[in-house]
Residue, then its C-alpha position, 0 to 999 in steps of 0.5 A: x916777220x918782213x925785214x924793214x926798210x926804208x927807200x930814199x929817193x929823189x926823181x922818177x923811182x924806177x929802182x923803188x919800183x922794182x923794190x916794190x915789184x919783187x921784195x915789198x910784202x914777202x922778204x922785204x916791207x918798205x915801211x917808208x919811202x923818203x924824198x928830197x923834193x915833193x914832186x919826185x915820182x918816186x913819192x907818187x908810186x909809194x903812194x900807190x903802193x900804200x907805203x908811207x911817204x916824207x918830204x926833206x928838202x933842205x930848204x926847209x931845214x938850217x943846213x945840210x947837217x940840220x935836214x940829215x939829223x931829221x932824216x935819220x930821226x924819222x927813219x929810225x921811228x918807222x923802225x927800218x933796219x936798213x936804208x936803201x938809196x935807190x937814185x938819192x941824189x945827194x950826199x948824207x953827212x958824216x953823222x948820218x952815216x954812223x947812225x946806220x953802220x953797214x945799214x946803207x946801201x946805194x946802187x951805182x951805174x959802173x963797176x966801182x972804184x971806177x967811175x965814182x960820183x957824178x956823171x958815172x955814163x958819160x964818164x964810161x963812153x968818154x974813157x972808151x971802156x969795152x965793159x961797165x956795169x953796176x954796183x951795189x954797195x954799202x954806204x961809208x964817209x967816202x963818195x962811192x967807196x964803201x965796201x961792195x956786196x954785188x957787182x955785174x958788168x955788161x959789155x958795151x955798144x958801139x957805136x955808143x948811144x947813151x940812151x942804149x945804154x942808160x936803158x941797159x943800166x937801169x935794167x940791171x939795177x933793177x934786178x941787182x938792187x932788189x938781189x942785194x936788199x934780199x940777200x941782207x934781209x935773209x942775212x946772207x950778207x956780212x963783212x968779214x970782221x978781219x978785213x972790212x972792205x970784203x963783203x961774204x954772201x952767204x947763198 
């Protein structure tokens, strides 16, 4: 049986795409894929996909914490085993996160710790760091700060064009983020007990 999961999403998709591409119907089945907005691209390849689609926008809920408790409601009724941010651009509150623990991953374009949050290239051309690269992490309380499954650097451009580079990104996200969810799916991936912050991949 196919691993389970679900994709969160807030614009164009290009991560669940290649979700879609490498993983959906062998290791992996994206049981659902979850939007903050109803125009979001990512919803429209789902779709094509014939992978079932939601809508969360918090307009539509009490607050912030009302719109997560709904979110995590839904995705434990499609029985997903994890929860793959793939360009979820907001913050999931505290309660959410412990509904899923080590059952949250995000992709983020530097090489963490550095870089977290918001603005991550812009922030790498501004420092003048000769590498960068991409992370692929867990999800914890914290911003950016949960404990890493895979990283890979690359070295950076000069003269430093920000599309040049956003094009280098996304095409390592797109092969790191899919390594990741396989190697989870296949149970290649703990942390280590003693030490929560050490991620073992077991190849």
């Amino acid at each position: 049986m196919s691993f389970p999961i679900v994709v969160l999403v807030s614009g164009e998709g290009s991560n669940l795409q290649a979700l879609i591409d490498k993983l959906h119907g062998n290791d992996v089945e994206i049981v659902g894929v979850a939007a903050t907005r109803a125009e979001a691209r990512g919803l429209e390849r789902a779709r094509s996909a014939g992978i079932g689609t939601a809508v969360f926008d918090k307009s539509d809920y009490g607050d912030r914490a009302e719109r997560d408790s709904a979110l995590a409601d839904w995705i434990e009724s499609v029985g997903a085993r994890l929860v793959v941010l793939a360009g979820w651009m907001e913050i999931l509150n505290p309660a959410f996160i412990t509904r899923f623990p080590n059952r949250i991953v995000n992709v983020h374009p530097a090489l963490l710790p550095a870089f977290a949050g918001i603005h991550v290239i812009e922030q790498t051309l501004a420092y003048g760091v000769k590498l960068a690269g991409v992370t692929v992490h867990f999800v914890d309380e914290g911003v950016d700060s949960g404990a890493i499954i895979l990283q890979q650097a690359y070295e950076l451009p000069y003269p430093r064009d920000i599309a040049v580079v956003e094009q280098r990104v996304h095409e390592i996200e797109h092969e790191l983020l899919p390594r990741a969810v396989s190697l989870i799916a296949r149970g290649k991936v703990r942390v280590d007990p003693s030490d929560p912050r050490w991620v073992v991949i077991d190849e």
